[in-house]
N, C-alpha and C positions, 0 to 999 in steps of 0.2 A: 810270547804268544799274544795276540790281538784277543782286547778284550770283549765278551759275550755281551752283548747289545741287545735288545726287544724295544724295536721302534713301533712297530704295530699294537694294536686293541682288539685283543676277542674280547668279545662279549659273553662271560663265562654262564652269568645269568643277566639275561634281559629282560626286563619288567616295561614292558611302552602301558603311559600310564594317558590316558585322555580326558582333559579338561572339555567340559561341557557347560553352558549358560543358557538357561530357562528363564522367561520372566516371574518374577518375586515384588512384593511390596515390603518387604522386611527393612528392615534399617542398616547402617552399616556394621560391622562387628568392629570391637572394643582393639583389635589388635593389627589397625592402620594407623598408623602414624598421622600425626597431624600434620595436616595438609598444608601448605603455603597456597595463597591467593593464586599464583598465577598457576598451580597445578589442578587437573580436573578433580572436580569435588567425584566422588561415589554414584553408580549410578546404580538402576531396581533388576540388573541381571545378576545374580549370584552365580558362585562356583562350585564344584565340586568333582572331584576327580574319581575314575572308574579307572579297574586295572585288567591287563587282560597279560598272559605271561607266554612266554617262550620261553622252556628251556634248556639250557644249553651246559649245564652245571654238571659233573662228574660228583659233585658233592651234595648241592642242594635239591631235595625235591620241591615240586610244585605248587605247595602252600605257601604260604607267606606270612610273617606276623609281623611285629611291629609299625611303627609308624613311621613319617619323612614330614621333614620340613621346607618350607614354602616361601619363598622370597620373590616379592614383585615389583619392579620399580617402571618407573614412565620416562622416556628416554626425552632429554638425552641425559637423565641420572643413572648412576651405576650404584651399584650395589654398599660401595663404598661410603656411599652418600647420603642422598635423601630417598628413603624406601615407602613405595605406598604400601605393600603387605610387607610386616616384620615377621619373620620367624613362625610364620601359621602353621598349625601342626594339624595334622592330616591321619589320622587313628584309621588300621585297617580293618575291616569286617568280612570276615572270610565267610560267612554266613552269605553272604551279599556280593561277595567278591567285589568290591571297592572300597575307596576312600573318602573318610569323612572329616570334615575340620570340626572344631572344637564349637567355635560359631559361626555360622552364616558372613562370608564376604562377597561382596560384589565388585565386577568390572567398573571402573572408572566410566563419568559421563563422557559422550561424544566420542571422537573416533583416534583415542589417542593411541600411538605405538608401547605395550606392553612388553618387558622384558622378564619373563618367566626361568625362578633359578630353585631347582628342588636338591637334597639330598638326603639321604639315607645312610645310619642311624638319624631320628630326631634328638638334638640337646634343645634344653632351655634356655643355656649360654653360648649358642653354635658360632652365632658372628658377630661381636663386639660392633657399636657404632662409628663410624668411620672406620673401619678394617675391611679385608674381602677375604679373608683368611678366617681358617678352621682349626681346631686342632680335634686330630686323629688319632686313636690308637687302636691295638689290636689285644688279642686276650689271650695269656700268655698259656694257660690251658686249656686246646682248643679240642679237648676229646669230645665233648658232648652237643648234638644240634647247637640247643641255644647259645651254648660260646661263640663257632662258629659263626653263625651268623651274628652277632652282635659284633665280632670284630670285621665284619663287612664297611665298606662303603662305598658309595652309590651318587653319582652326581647328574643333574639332567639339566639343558639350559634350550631354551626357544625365544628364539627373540621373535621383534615386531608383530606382537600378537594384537587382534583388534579386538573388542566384541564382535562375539558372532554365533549362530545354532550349530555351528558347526565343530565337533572338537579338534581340541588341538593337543599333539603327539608332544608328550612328554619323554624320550626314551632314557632311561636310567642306565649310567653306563659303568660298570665296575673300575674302580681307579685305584685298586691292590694287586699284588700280585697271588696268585695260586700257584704252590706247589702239589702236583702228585707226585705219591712217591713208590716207586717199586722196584723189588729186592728181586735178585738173579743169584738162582741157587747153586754157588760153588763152591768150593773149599772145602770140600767134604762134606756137604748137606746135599742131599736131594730134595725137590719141593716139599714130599710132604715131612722130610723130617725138619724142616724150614718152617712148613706152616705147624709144626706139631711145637713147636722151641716158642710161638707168638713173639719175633722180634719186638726187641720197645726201642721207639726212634724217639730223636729229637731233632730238633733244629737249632743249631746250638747260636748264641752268643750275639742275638740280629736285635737293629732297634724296633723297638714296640708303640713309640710316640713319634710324631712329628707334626708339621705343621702343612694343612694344605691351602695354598692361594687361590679361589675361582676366578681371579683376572689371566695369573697367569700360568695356569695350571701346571705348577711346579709344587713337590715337596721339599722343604727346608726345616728347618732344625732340630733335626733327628736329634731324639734323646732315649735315653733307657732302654740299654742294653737287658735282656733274658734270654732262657731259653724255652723253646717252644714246642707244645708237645701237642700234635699233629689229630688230627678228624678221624674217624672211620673204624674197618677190620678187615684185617689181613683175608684175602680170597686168593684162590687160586686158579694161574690162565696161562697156558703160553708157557710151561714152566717156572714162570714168576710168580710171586705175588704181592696184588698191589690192594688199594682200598683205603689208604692211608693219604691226608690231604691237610691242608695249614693254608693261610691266608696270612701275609707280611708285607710290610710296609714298602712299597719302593724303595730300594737303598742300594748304594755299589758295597758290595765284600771286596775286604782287599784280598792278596795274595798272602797265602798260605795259612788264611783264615779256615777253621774247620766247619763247615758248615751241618753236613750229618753226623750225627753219635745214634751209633745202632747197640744194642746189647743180645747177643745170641748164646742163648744157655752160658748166659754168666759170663762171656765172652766181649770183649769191648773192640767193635771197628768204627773207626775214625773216617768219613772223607774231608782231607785236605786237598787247598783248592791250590791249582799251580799258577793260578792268573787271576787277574780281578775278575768279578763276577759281579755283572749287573742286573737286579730285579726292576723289570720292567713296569711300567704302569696300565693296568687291564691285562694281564698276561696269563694265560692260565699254562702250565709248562710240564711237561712229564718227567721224573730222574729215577734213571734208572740205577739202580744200588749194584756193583758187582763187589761182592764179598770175595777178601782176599787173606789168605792166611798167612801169618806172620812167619811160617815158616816154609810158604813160597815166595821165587823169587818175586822182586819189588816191581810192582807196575806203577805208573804215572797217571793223575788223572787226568780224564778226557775232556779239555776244554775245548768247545765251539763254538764258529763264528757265526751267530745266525742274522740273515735280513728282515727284511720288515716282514712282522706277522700276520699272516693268511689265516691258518689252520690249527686246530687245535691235537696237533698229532705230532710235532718237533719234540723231540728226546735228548734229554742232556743227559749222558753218562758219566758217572762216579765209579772211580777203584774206592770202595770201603777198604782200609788197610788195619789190617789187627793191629792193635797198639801194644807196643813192647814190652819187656819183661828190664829192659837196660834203657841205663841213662850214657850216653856217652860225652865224655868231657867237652871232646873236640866239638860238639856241635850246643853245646850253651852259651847264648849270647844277650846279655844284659843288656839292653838297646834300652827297652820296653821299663825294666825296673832292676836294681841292685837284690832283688829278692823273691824268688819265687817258690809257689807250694808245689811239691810232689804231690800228686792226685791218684787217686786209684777209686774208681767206682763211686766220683763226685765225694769223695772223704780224703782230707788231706792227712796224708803219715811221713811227710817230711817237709825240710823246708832246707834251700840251697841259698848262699847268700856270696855275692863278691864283697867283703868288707874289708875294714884296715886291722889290722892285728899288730898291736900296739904293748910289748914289752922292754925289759932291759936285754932281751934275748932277740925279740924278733921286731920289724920295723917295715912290714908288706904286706900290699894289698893278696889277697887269697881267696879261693874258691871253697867253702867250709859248706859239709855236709849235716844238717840238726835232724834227728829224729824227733817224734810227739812222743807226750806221755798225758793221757787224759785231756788230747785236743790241746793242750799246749806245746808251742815248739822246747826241745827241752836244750837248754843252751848249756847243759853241764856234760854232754858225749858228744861235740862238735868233730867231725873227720878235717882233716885238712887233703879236699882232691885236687888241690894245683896250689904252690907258691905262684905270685906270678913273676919273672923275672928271674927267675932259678934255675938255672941251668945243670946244678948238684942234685946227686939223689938225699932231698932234702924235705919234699913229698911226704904224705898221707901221714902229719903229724896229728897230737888229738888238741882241741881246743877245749877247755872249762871256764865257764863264768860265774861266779860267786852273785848277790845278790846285792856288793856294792857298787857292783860296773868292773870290777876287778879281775883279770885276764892271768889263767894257770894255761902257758903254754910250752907242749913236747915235743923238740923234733922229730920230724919222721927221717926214714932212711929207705924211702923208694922216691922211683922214679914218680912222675904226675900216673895221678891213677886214670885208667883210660875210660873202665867200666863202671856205674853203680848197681845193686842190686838190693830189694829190702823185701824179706818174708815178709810171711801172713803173718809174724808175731811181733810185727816193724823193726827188726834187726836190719841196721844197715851190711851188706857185705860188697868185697871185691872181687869175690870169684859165684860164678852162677849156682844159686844154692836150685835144691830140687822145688820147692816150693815158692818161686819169686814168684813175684805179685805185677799185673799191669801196671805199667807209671805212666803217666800224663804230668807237664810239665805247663803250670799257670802262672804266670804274671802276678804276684802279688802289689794292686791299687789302690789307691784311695780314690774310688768312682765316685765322685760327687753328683748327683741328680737335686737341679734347683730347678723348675717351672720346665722353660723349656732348654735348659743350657745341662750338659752335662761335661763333663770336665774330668779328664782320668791324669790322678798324680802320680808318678813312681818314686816309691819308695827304696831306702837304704838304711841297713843296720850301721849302727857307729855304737857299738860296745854290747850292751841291754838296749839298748834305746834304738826305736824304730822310729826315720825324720819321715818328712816328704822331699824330695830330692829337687822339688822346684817353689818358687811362692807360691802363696796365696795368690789367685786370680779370678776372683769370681766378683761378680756386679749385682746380683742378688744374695737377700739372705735365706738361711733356709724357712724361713717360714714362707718364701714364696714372694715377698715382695721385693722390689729394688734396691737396691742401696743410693741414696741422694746423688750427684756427680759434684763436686770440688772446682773441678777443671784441671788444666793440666794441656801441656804441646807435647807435640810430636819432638819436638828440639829442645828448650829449654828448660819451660815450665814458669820461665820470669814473670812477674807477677802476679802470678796466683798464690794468692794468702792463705793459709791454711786457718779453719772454723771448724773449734772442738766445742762449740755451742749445740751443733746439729752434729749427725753422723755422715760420716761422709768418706768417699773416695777421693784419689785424684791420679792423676797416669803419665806418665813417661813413654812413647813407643807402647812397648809391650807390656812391660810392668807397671804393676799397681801398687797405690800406697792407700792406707787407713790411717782417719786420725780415730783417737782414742775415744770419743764417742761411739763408732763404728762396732766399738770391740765391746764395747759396756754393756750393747742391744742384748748381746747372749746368744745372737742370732746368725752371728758370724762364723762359726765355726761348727765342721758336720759332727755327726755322732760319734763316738768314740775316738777322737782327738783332739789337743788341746790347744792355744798357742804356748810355746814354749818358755816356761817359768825361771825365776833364778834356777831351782835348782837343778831343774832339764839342763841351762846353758853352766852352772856350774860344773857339774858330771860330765857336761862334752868337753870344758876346757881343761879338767883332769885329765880325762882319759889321754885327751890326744896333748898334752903337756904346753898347753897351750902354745901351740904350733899352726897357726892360722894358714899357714902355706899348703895344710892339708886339707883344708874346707873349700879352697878358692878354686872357682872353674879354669884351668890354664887353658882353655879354646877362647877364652874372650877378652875381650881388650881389659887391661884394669889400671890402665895409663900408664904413667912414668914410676916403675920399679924395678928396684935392684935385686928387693926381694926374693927369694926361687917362690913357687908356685907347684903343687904339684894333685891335687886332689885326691889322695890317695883314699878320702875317707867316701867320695863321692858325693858329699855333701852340695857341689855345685854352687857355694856361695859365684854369688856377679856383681861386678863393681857399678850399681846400678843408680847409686846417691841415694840423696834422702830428701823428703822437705820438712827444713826448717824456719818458717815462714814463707818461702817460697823454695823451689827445689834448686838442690847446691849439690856440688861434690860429683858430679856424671861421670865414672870410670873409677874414681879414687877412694870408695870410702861403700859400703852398702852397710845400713842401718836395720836391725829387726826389734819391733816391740817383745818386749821381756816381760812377762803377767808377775803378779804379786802372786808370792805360792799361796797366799790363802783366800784369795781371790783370783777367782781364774779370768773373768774379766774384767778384771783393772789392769792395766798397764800400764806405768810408772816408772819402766826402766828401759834403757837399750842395749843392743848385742850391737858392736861396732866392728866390720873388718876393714881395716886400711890396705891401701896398695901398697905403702912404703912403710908399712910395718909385719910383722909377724907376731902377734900377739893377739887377744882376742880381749877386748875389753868391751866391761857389762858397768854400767853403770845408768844414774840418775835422767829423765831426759825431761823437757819441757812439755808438756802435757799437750798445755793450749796451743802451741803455736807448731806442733810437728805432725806427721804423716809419715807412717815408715813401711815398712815391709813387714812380712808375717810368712811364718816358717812355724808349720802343724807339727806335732811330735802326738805318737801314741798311748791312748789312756793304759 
């Protein structure tokens, strides 16, 4: 299907705001930049802006509060540059219905060309010097007015402005998109038992930050995923009801991202999306909700291809589809992560894991099913729902793990189990009990959120022990600053010295190395995981008998080896090098720093896997003169 597109801009609320100059003898105010000689000095016409509204808003009525801020430059400077008004902030008085600056600024002398850049919310920190960029966000609950409108915003630009008595049109232009949202009563609701039930929506799983440019009015670095929980109250019209509304960030949803989560007397419908889906910039958009029972046949959502927008009346329709009572084998696919929660009403009561199951009995990767016990996964009543590579009825054996890493495994004597099912009382079963419970199937990640980078890791079980299933890659720490750069090619890396004097990165391609100041900051590593210690990498080289052929990624080159390769543990090791004064070993060797167990960051030792070996070896490493990989394990 061709992806949904919104090239056009309604103007969902239109504010045209009119600059006006009277003559004044006042002085200049305090928050113009200093002027260079060849720019015009301040002249004795002050400014001040008056607002007059249209509106156009299904959401917002006709007051206004808050303030907007003011950017003025004298061409041919851009905003980027040299600004004669910085950042003037412009307080609204509803009393008066206009806007007022903090102090008195005036028009430059003589007849120079003025470039007027306004926006709405006002920061104190809106546009960095030398930048033409914003950052954006939105509020992630948007039930009451003032959320609402503070996750608005609002951009207005006039160029070639002169002095003059005459005002000049400021129009503010909304640059998020608006969702309405409205339910169509079926599946055994009529409206008003629809409106009697007060669906609770969300908007599930969209970014909340980004970054907006005024040169080239694009958003970029979407970060920080939530969910979002939507404006208004349900009314009733047309057999629907709608009154429910959100404001999000411009962003494409991929395909078979779920965008709606609706809850209908205790009821969970889902709409997932069968195509990408693009949130337009200024777009205000209608979705209509068709509620679908889980025990009608399955309908398809309705994606459409819309052109450039005119009107504020285009209708995107959703099948809502009740979310199940079964898990079915055949459609579990680990892509995303080696580990994912069972969900039932945003509460996890299980946890599925593709892992290596590592006995004197058994020797293969499997699809094991954990129940919770007090919000923990409990890994002592493991199901076994698929050997993989079994073609015996050898199925739905139980897995226990002790609390040294140590693995009590039972064969089963069925075929791969097809169905899962877990009561209200979290009993996992295979045949449908009366009281199963919705299941929602989530990805379990390591979403990392630094400034504006956000970074989702997938995880894998290997025994007790929870890894990240790919390196370290991040270039900020988390307190929000950068990490120094090192250096480092695309190709080799020759001559770049490694300096454990400063903290520092340095890069290969894709991957990233730390030297051991890096790790010492503290600042390295997110919350609740660690870099991995002796005794993390001891317990992995037990478990899996030190058998390195089960760590290595077999899709990637790992040079010249006779060794097999098999990944069974999903660990993803890459034959990525290391540096050791400068970077050595590219295919044959990937190096990870090893923490002192009683200092978590110090790092003192290394985790070594060779191409032409099968062993895993942990041992001492050079401090000052290395840079290695980093590999998180769970506190």
């Amino acid at each position: 299907m061709k992806s949904i597109k919104r090239n056009g801009i309604n103007l969902y609320l239109l504010k045209t705001l009119f600059v006006s100059a009277t003559l004044c003898n006042q002085l200049l105010s305090s928050c113009i930049n200093s002027i260079p000689e060849e720019m015009p000095k301040a002249g004795n016409a002050p400014i001040f802006l008056r607002a007059s509204f249209k509106d156009m808003s299904r959401v917002a009525t006709s007051d206004f509060d808050g303030a907007i801020g003011l950017y003025i430059t004298i061409q041919p400077s851009t905003i980027d540059k040299t600004r004669y008004v910085d950042n003037m902030k412009f307080s609204y008085d509803p009393s008066n219905d206009c806007f007022s600056p903090e102090e008195t600024i005036f028009f430059p002398e003589g007849n120079s060309l003025c470039d007027f850049t306004g926006y709405y919310p006002y920061k104190e920190d809106a546009i960095n010097k030398g930048e033409s960029s914003i950052k954006v966000e939105v509020q992630t609950d948007q039930s009451d007015k003032t959320a609402l409108t503070a996750s608005d915003f609002m951009i207005a630009t006039t160029t070639e402005v002169t002095t003059s008595k005459d005002p000049v049109a400021l129009d503010f232009h909304h640059k998020l998109s608006l969702l309405n949202i409205r339910l169509k009563s079926v599946s055994g609701y009529t409206v008003e038992t629809l409106m009697e039930s007060n669906p609770i929506v969300r908007i599930k799983n969209v970014y909340t930050q980004a970054i907006y440019d005024f040169k080239t009015d694009k958003f970029t670095g979407h970060h920080t995923k939530a969910d979002i929980i939507p404006y208004g109250s349900w009314k009733e019209e047309d057999g629907m009801l709608y009154g429910k509304s959100a404001i999000i960030i411009p962003q494409t949803l991929p395909q078979s991202h779920v965008i709606f989560e609706l809850y209908v007397n205790g009821r969970l419908f889902e709409c997932k999306m069968e195509c990408e889906y693009i949130l337009g910039s200024g777009v205000a958009e209608n979705n209509t909700i068709v509620l679908q029972s889980s025990d009608d046949p399955i309908k398809n959502t309705i994606c459409t291809n819309i052109s450039d927008w005119n009107v504020n009346d285009i209708d995107t329709q959703w099948t809502a589809n009740e979310t199940s009572t079964v898990l079915q084998t055949s459609q579990l696919d680990f892509t995303a992560s080696n580990v994912f929660k069972v969900m039932n009403k945003e509460k996890q009561i299980a946890e599925i894991c593709l892992e290596y199951l590592r006995t004197d009995e058994i020797d293969k990767q499997a699809v094991v099913i954990y129940p919770m016990n007090d919000g923990k996964t409990d890994l002592t009543k493991g199901l076994v729902i698929e050997l993989k590579g079994e073609a015996n009825d050898k199925h739905g054996g139980s897995v226990l793990w002790n609390s040294t890493n140590n693995l009590t495994y039972t064969e089963g004597a069925s075929a791969i189990i097809p169905y899962i099912y877990i009561t209200e009382n979290g009993e996992i079963k295979t045949i449908r009990p009366v009281n199963a419970l919705q299941l929602q199937l989530k990805p379990d990640l390591l979403v990392d959120n630094r400034r504006e980078s956000i970074i989702e890791y997938p995880i894998v079980k290997i025994g007790t022990q929870y890894w990240t299933r790919m390196n370290c890659k991040t270039t900020i720490y988390t307190d929000g600053t950068g990490i120094a750069y090192g250096g480092g090619t695309d190709l080799t890396g020759e001559g770049v010295a490694v300096n454990n004097n400063a903290p520092q990165y340095y890069n290969l391609s894709t991957y990233l190395y730390y030297n051991a100041a890096s790790v010492a900051t503290g600042n390295l590593i997110p919350d609740g995981w660690r870099v991995g210690n002796e005794t993390d990498y001891d317990l992995l080289k037990t478990y899996v008998q030190d058998n390195a052929a089960v760590l290595k990624n077999n899709e990637l080159t790992w040079g010249e080896s006779s060794c097999p390769i098999t990944n069974l543990t999903g660990f993803n090791g890459t034959g990525i090098g290391y540096f050791n004064k400068k970077h050595t070993n590219a295919a044959n060797v990937v190096a990870y720093w090893c923490a002192n167990n009683g200092e978590p960051y110090k790092v003192d030792k290394m985790v070594t896997l060779y191409a032409g070996k099968n062993n895993i070896t942990i041992g001492d490493a050079t401090v000052a003169d290395m840079a290695l990989a980093i590999r998180y394990v769970r506190n």
